[in-house]
C-alpha positions in Angstrom: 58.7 20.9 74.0 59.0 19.0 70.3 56.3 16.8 69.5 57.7 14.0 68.2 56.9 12.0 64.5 56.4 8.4 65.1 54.4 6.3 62.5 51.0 6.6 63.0 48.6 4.1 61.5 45.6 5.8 59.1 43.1 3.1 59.9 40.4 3.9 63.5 42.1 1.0 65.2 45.8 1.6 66.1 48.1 -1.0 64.7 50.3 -3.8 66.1 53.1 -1.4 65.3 51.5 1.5 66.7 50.6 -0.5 69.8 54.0 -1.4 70.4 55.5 1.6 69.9 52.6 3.5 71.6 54.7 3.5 75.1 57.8 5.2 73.1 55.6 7.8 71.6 54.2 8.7 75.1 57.5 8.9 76.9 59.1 11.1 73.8 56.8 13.4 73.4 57.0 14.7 77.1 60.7 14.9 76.6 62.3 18.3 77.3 65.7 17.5 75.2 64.2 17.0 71.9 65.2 19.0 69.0 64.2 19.8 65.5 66.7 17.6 63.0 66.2 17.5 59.7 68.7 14.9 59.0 67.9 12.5 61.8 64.5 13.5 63.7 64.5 12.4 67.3 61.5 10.5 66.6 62.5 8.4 64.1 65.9 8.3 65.5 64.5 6.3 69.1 62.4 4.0 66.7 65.4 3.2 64.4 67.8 2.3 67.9 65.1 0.4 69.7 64.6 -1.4 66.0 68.2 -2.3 66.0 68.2 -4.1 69.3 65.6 -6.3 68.6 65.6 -7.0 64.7 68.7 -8.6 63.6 71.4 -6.9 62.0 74.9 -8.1 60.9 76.6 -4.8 62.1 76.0 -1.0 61.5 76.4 -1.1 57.8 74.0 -3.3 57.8 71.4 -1.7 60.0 72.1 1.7 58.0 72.0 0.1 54.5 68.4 -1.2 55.0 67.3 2.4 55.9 68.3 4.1 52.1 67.4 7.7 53.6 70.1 7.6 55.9 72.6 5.2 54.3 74.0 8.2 52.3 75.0 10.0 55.4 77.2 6.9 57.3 79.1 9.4 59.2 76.2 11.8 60.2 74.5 8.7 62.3 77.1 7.7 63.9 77.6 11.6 65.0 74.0 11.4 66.6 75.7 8.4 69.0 78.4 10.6 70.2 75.6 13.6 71.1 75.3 14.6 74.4 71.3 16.1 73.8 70.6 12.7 72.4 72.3 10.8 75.4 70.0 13.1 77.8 66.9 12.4 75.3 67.2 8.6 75.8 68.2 8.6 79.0 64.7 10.5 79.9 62.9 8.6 77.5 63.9 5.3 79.2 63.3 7.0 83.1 59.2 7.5 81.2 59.2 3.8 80.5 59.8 2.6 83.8 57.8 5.2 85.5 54.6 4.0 83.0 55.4 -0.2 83.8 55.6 0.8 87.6 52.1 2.5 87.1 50.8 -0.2 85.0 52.3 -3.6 85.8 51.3 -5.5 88.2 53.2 -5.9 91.2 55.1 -9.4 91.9 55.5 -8.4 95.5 52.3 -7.3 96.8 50.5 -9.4 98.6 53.6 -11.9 99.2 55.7 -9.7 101.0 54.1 -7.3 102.9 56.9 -6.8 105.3 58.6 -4.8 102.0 55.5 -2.7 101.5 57.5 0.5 101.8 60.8 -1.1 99.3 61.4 -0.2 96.1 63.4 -3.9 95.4 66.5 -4.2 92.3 68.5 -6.7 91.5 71.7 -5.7 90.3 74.8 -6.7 88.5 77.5 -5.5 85.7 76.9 -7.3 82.4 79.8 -7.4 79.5 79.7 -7.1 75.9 82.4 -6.8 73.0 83.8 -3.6 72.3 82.9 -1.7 69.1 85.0 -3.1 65.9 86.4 0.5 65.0 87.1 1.7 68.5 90.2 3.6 68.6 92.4 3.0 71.8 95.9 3.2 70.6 98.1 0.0 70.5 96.6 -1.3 73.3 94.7 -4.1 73.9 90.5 -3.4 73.5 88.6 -4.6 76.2 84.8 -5.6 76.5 82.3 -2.9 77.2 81.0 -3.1 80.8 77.8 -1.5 82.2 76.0 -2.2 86.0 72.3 -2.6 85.4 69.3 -2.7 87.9 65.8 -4.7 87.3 62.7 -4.0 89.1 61.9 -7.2 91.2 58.1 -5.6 91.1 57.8 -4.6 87.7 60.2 -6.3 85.8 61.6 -3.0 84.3 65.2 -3.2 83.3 66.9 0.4 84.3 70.8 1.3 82.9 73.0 2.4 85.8 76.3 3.7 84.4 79.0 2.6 81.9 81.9 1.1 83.1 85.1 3.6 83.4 87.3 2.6 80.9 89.5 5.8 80.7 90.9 5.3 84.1 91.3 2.1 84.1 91.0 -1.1 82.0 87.9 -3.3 83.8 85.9 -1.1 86.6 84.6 -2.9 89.5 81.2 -2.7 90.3 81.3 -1.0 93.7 83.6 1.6 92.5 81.2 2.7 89.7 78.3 2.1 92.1 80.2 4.7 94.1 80.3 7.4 91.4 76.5 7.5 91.1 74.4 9.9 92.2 71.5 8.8 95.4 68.7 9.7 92.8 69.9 7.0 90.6 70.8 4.6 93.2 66.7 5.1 94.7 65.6 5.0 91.1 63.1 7.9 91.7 61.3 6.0 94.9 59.0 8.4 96.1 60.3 10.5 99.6 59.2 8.0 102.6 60.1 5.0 100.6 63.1 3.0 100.5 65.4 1.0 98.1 66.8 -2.3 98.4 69.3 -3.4 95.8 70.7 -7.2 95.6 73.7 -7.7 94.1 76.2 -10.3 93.9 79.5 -10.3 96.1 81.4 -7.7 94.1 79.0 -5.4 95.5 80.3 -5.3 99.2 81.3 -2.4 100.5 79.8 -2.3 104.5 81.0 1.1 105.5 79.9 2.4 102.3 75.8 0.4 103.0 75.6 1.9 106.0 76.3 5.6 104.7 73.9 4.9 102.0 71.8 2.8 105.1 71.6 6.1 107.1 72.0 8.7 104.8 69.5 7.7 102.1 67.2 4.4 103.2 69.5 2.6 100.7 69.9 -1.0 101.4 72.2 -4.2 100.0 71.9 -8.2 100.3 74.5 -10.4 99.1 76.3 -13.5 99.9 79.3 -13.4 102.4 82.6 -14.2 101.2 84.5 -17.1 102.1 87.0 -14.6 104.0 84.4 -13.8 106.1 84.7 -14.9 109.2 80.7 -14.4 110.6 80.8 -16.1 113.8 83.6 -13.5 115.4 81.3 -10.9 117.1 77.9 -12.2 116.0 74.9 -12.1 117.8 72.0 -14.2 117.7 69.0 -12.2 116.4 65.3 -14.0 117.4 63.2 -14.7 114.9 59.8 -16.7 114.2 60.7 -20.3 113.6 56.9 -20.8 113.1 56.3 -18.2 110.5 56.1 -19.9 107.1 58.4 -17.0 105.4 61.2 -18.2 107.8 61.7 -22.1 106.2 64.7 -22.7 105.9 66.3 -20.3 108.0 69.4 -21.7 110.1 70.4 -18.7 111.6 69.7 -15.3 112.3 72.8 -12.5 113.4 73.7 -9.0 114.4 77.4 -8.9 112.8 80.0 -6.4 114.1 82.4 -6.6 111.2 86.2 -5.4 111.2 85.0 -2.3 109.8 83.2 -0.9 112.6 79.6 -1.3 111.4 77.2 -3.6 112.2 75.4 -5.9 109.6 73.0 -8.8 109.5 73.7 -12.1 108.3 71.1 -14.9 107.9 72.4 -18.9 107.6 69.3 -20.6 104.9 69.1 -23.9 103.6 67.5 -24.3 100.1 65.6 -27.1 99.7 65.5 -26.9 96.3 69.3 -27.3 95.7 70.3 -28.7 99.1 72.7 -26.2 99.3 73.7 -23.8 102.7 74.1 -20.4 102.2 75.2 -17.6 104.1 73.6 -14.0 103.3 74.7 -10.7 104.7 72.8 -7.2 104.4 72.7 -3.7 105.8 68.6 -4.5 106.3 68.9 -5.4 109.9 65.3 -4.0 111.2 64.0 -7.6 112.6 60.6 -7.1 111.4 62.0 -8.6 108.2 61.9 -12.0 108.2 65.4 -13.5 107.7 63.7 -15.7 105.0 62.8 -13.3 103.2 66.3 -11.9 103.1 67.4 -15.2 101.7 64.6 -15.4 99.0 65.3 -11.8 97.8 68.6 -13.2 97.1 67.0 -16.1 94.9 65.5 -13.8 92.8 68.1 -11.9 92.0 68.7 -14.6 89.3 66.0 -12.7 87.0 68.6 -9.8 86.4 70.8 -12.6 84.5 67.7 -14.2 82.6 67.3 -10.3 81.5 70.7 -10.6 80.7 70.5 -13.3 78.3 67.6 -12.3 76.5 69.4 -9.3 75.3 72.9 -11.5 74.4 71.1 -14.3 72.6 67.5 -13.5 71.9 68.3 -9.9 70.5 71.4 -10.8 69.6 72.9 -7.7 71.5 76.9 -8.5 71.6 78.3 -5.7 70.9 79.4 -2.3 71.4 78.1 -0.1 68.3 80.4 2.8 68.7 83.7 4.0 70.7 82.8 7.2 72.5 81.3 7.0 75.7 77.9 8.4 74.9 77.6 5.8 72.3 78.2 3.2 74.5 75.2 4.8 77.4 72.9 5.5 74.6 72.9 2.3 72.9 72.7 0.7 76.5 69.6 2.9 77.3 68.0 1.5 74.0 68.8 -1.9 74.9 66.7 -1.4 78.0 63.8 0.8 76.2 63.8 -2.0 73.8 63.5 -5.0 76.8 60.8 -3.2 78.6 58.8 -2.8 75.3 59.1 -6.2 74.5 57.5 -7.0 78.4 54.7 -4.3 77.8 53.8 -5.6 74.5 53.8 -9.0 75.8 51.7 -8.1 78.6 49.5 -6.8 76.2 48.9 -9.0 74.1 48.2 -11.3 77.0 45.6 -9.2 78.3 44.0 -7.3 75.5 44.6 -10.0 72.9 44.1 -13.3 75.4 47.1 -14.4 74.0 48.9 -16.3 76.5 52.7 -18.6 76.0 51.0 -22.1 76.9 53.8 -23.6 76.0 56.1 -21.9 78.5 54.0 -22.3 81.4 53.6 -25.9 80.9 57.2 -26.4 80.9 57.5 -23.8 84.2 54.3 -26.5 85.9 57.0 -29.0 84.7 59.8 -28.0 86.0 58.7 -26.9 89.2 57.0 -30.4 89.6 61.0 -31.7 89.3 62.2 -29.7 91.6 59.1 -30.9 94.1 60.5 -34.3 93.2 64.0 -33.7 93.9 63.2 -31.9 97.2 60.5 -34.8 98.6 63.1 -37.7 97.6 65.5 -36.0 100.1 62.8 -36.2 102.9 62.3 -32.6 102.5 59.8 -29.9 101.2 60.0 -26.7 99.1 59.1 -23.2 101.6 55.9 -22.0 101.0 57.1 -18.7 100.1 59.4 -20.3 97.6 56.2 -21.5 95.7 54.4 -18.2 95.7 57.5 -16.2 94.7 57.8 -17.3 91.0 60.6 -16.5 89.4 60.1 -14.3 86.5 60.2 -16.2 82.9 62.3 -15.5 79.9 60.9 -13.2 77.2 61.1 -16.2 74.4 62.7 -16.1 71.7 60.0 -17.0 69.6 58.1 -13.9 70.7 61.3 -11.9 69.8 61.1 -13.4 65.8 57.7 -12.7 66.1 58.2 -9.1 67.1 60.4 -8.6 63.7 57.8 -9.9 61.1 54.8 -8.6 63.0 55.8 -5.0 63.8 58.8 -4.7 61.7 57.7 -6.6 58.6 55.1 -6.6 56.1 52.7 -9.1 57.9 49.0 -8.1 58.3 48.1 -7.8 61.7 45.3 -10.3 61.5 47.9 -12.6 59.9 50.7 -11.4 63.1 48.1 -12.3 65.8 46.5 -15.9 64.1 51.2 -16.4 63.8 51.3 -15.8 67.7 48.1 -17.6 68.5 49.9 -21.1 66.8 53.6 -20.0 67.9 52.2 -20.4 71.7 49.9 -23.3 71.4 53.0 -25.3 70.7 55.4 -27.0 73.2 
C-alpha cells in the first residue's frame, strides 16, 4: 500500500484545511490501488478533483491554468481521467467516506423508526448534466450525461451508482441500469442480516424484478403507482393500527396481486401538509411496518433532489469534464467525495467549533410554522411522525463560498472561523 502526500500543516494544531481534508487522507491512504506517479501523485490528484467540484472554475483550462505545475502537461491530466487504476482508486476512496459518516454521523432514523432497525434506507434517482464540450461522438447529436445516485436517508452520505449507458443507446432508463448492477452495490455494503430499502421514483418499477431482488437479497423498493395502475383489481385489505400515531394519514392498506404474478403492497395516504392523496406501492409487505411509514419514507425521498441541486447550483457542477466513460464515473465519484466532505466538515464545525447556521434554522422554524398554518386552516393537523422526521436541509451556499476562501484561499483560519461565525448569525 502507497501512503499518500496530502498537505500537512507544520503548526501542533491541524488546520482548517487539514481538517477538511483529514477524512480524504484517511480513506486514501488505506487504498490498495494507489500508485507511485511522478507526474500526477494520487494524492494530490484526489485533492485537486474534489477542489474542482467545489471551487469555481470556468472549464478545465481554467482549473489546469491555476495549478502552473500541471498546466504544461494539458494532455497528461486529462489521461489520468481516462485511467482505469484511478477509476478503481476513487471509487474505493468514496466507499471509505461513506463507511467513516455511517460510523460517525448520527442516525436520522434511530429512535423514530424503530420498525426499520434492521434497514439500511436510500433514496434514489438518475440526475443529468451536459456532456463534455470536446466529446467526440461522430455527427450525431451529444446528449446529456446521466448517472443514478443513492443517498443515505440515515447518514446523509451521497453514494454514485453507475453511469448511464450511452454506447448502447442514447438516454438509459433507470431500471435497466439498475439492472446491470451488481447486489453488493445495490445493499451498499449492509452488513449480512441487514436489509436495504431503496425509494425511488416511478421509473424505478420493475415488480418481478423487486421481488427477485425481495427474495434473493433482502432488497426492497417504494414508489408511487402509476396512473395505469389499476390497484383495486385483486387487492386485499391488509389490517393495520388506525390508533398508532405513525399511521396518520393512512387511507388504505393492500396486498396487490399485480398482472405480473407477484404480489405487492400498496398503501392509499393523505398528506396533510399538501392536501394531496397519494397512492404508494412497495415490495415491503411484512405488516409489522406501518403503512405510514411506507408513505413518509417516500416524503423523504425529496432529500436526494436537494442533494441534487447543491451540486448543479451551489458547486456549480453542470458538466461533464471529459468524454470517456471513466472520466465521466471518476468525476461523478468526486462530486460525491466532494458532497460528503462538505456535510462532515459542516458537522464539524458545528460540533467542535459551536458554529451552528442560525439563520437556516429560523427560516426551517418558519416555514414549518406555515405549513402548520396551512394544515390547521383546512381543519386538519400535521402527523406526528411528519414533525419528528425532518427533512434534511440544504448545504448553503454561503457555506460552499466559505469553503473556497477558508480552505482553498489565503484566509487565516482565525479570520475563516470569526467569517463563518458572522455569515450564520445573519438571516
Amino acid at each position: 500500500m502507497l501512503t499518500m502526500s496530502f498537505p500537512v500543516h507544520s503548526h501542533d494544531s491541524p488546520s482548517l484545511k487539514d481538517r477538511f481534508l483529514a477524512p480524504l487522507s484517511a480513506a486514501s491512504n488505506s487504498t490498495s490501488n494507489s500508485r507511485q506517479c511522478p507526474v500526477f501523485a494520487d494524492g494530490d490528484w484526489l485533492v485537486g478533483g474534489v477542489r474542482r467540484v467545489i471551487d469555481s472554475f470556468d472549464s478545465g483550462r481554467d482549473f489546469l491554468q491555476r495549478f502552473p505545475s500541471i498546466e504544461g502537461s494539458l494532455c497528461g491530466y486529462f489521461d489520468t481521467l481516462k485511467s482505469e487504476r484511478r477509476l478503481r482508486m476513487v471509487r474505493e476512496v468514496a466507499g471509505e467516506i461513506t463507511g467513516e459518516m455511517a460510523r460517525s454521523a448520527p442516525d436520522r432514523l434511530a429512535g423514530v423508526l424503530p420498525c426499520l432497525d434492521s434497514f439500511d434506507v436510500f433514496a434514489g434517482d438518475g440526475h443529468f448534466h451536459t456532456h463534455a464540450t470536446h466529446e467526440r461522438r461522430g455527427e450525431e447529436t451529444k446528449y446529456a450525461v446521466g448517472h443514478l445516485y443513492g443517498l443515505n436517508l440515515r447518514t446523509k452520505a451521497l453514494v454514485h451508482l453507475t453511469c448511464a449507458d450511452q454506447e448502447k443507446r442514447k438516454k438509459e432508463h433507470d431500471m435497466r441500469a439498475l439492472k446491470r448492477l451488481e447486489i453488493e452495490e445495490l445493499r451498499q455494503g449492509a452488513a449480512k442480516g441487514r436489509k436495504t430499502i431503496w425509494i425511488w421514483d416511478r421509473a424505478g418499477i420493475d415488480f418481478r424484478q423487486w421481488y427477485k431482488w425481495k427474495k434473493g437479497s433482502g432488497i426492497y423498493f417504494v414508489s408511487r403507482t402509476k396512473e395505469n395502475m389499476n390497484t383495486d383489481q385483486l387487492a386485499a385489505p391488509m389490517p393495520y393500527d388506525k390508533a398508532d400515531p405513525a399511521n396518520e394519514g393512512v387511507t388504505g392498506d393492500f396486498l396487490w396481486s399485480t398482472s405480473t404474478g407477484v404480489q405487492m403492497r400498496v398503501v392509499r395516504f393523505h398528506d396533510a401538509a399538501t392536501g394531496v392523496d397519494y397512492e404508494f406501492v412497495t415490495s415491503l409487505t411484512d405488516p409489522s411496518i406501518p403503512p405510514g411509514v411506507i408513505a413518509q419514507l417516500y416524503r423523504m425521498r425529496w432529500d436526494i433532489e436537494k442533494a441534487f441541486d447543491d451540486i448543479k447550483n451551489k458547486t456549480r457542477e453542470k458538466k461533464a469534464w471529459a468524454g470517456s466513460s471513466n472520466a465521466k464515473s471518476i468525476q461523478a465519484l468526486l462530486t460525491t467525495i466532494a458532497y460528503n466532505l462538505m456535510r462532515m466538515f459542516e458537522r464539524e464545525m458545528e460540533t467542535a467549533e459551536g458554529i451552528r447556521n442560525e439563520a437556516e434554522k429560523k427560516r426551517q422554524i418558519k416555514r414549518r410554522e406555515k405549513v402548520e398554518a396551512e394544515v390547521k386552516s383546512r381543519g386538519e393537523k400535521l402527523p406526528e411522525i411528519y414533525l419528528a422526521l425532518s427533512r434534511t436541509t440544504q448545504i448553503s451556499v454561503k457555506f460552499v463560498r466559505w469553503l473556497r476562501y477558508a480552505v482553498f484561499g489565503t484566509a487565516s483560519d482565525v479570520e475563516a472561523l470569526a467569517h463563518l461565525r458572522h455569515l450564520y448569525s445573519r438571516i
